[in-house]
C-alpha positions in Angstrom: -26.3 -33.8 55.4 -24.0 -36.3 53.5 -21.7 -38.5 55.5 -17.9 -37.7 55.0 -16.9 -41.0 53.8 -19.8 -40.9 50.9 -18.1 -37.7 50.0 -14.3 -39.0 50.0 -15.8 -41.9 47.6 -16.7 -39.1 45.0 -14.3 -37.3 45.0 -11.9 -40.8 44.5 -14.5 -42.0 41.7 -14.4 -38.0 40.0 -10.2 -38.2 40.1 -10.3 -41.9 38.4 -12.8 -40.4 35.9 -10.6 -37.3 35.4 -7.6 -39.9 34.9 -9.0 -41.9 32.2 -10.1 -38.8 30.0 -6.1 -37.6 30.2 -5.2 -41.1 29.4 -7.0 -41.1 26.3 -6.9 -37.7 25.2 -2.6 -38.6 25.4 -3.5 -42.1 23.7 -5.7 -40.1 21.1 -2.5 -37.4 20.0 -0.3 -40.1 20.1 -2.5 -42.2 17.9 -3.0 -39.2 15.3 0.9 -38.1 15.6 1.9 -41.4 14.4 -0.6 -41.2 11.6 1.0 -38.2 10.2 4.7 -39.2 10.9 5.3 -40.6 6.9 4.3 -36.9 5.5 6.8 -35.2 7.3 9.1 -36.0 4.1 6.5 -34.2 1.7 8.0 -30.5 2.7 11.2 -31.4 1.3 9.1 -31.8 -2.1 6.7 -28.8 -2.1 9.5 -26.3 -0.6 11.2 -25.1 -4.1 7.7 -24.8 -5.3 7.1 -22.5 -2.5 10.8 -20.7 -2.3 10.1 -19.9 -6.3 6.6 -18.4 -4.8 8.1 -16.5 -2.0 10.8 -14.8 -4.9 8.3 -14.0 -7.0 6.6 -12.0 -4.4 9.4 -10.4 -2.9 10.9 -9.4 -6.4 7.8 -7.5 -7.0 7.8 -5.7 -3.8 11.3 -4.6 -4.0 10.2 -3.4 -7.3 7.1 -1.4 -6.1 9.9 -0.2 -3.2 12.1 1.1 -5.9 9.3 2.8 -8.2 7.9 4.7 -5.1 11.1 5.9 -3.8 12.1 7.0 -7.1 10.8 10.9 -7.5 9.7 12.1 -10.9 8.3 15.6 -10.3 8.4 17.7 -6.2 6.9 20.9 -6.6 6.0 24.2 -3.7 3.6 26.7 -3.4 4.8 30.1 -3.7 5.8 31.1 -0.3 4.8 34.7 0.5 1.0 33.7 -0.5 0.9 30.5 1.2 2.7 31.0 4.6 2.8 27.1 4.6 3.8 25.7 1.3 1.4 22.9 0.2 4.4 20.4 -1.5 3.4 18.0 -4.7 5.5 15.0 -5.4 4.9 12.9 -8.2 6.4 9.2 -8.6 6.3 6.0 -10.2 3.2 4.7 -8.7 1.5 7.6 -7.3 0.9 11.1 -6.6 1.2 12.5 -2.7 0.2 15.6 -1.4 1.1 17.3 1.5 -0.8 20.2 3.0 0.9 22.3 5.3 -1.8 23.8 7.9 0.4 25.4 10.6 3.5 24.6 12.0 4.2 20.8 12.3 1.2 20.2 11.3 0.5 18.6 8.0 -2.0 16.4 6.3 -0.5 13.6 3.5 -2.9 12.3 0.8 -1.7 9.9 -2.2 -3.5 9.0 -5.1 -2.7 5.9 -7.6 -2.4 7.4 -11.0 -5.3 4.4 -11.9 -7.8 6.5 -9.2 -7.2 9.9 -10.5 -10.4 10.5 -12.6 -9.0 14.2 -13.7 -6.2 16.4 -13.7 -7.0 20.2 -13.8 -5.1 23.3 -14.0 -6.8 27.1 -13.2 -4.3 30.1 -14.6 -4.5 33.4 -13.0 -2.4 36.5 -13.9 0.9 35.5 -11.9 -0.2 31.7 -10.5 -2.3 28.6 -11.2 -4.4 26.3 -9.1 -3.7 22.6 -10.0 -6.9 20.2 -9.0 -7.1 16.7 -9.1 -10.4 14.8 -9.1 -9.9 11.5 -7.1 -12.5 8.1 -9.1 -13.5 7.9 -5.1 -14.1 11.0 -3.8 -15.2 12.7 -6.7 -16.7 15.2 -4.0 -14.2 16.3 -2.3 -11.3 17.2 -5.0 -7.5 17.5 -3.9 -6.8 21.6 -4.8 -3.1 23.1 -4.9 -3.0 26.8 -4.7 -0.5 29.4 -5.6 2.0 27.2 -7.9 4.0 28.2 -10.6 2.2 28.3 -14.0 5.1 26.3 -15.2 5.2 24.1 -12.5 1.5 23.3 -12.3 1.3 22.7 -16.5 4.3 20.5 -16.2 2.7 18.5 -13.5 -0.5 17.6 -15.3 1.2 16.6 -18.2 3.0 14.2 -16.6 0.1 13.2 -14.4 -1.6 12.6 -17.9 0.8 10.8 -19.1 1.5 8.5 -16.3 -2.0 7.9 -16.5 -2.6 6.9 -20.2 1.1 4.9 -19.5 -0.6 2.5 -16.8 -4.2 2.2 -18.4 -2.1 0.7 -21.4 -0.1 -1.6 -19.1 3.2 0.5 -20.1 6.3 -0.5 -17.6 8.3 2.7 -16.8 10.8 1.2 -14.6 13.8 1.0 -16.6 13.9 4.1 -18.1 16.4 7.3 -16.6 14.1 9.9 -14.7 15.0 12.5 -17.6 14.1 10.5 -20.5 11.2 9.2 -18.7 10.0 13.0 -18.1 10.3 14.2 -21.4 7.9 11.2 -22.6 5.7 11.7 -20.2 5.8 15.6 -21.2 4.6 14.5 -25.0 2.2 12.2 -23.9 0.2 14.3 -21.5 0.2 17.4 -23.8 -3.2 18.3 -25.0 -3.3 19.1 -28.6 
């Protein structure tokens, strides 16, 4: 067993030890604080580089804001043969679809008009079935049943036409909704 006085000694020595590694760890931060004290004047220079930056970036996100709040096409399924009406809504940037399962229940895809790999519409007598083919699930394609005719040949012609519109690196955003549709329209129409 240790005598009580050997143990007071180190625990004194351990303290002074523990004192000296503060000391120099505070000497050490206030060695390397005073080293970078003459940059502090730099951020006044690189911060209208960096403002010009940050306006860049949020101009173009205000503009994606605006092109994806602004609706193009919003069609339904026909009601009576789909008791929950699967909705398509096409805008500037993408197509989203919502599929009604039951009540509150609903499941929401979108699709960039750059993923969409092909657009394609089924007739029947009194409805058509409009079917896009997503580039990354090729697989498993999005299907919309019991629309319109009307409604599902006007929607892939302007999903065509969007299409061939950002491939060729065509900006859409200042042009009115109708004259924007009725170019679309001419576009996308097979020949």
């Amino acid at each position: 067993m240790m005598p009580a006085a050997y143990i007071k000694i180190a625990m004194a020595d351990k303290n002074s030890t523990l004192q000296r590694r503060e000391k120099s760890r505070e000497s050490f931060y206030e060695q390397t604080q005073s080293l970078f004290r003459p940059l502090k004047n730099i951020p006044s220079i690189i911060q209208p580089f960096q403002n010009s930056q940050n306006n860049n970036k949020n101009s173009k996100l205000d503009d994606l804001v605006a092109g994806s709040s602004r609706v193009i096409l919003d069609i339904h399924s026909t009601f009576p043969f789909d008791f929950f009406p699967d909705d398509v809504i096409l805008d500037e940037t993408k197509v989203t679809i919502h599929s009604k399962y039951f009540f509150l229940t609903k499941e929401v895809r979108s699709v960039e008009y750059i993923d969409i790999f092909n657009v394609i519409v089924q007739q029947g007598v009194f409805f058509a079935k409009l079917e896009l083919v997503d580039r990354f699930f090729a697989h498993q394609p999005i299907i919309i049943n019991y629309l319109k005719k009307r409604d599902a040949m006007l929607a892939r012609r302007l999903i065509q036409g969007m299409i061939i519109a950002q491939k060729h690196n065509v900006d859409i955003r200042g042009i009115p909704v109708d004259e924007l549709l009725k170019k679309l329209d001419r576009i996308g129409k097979s020949r």
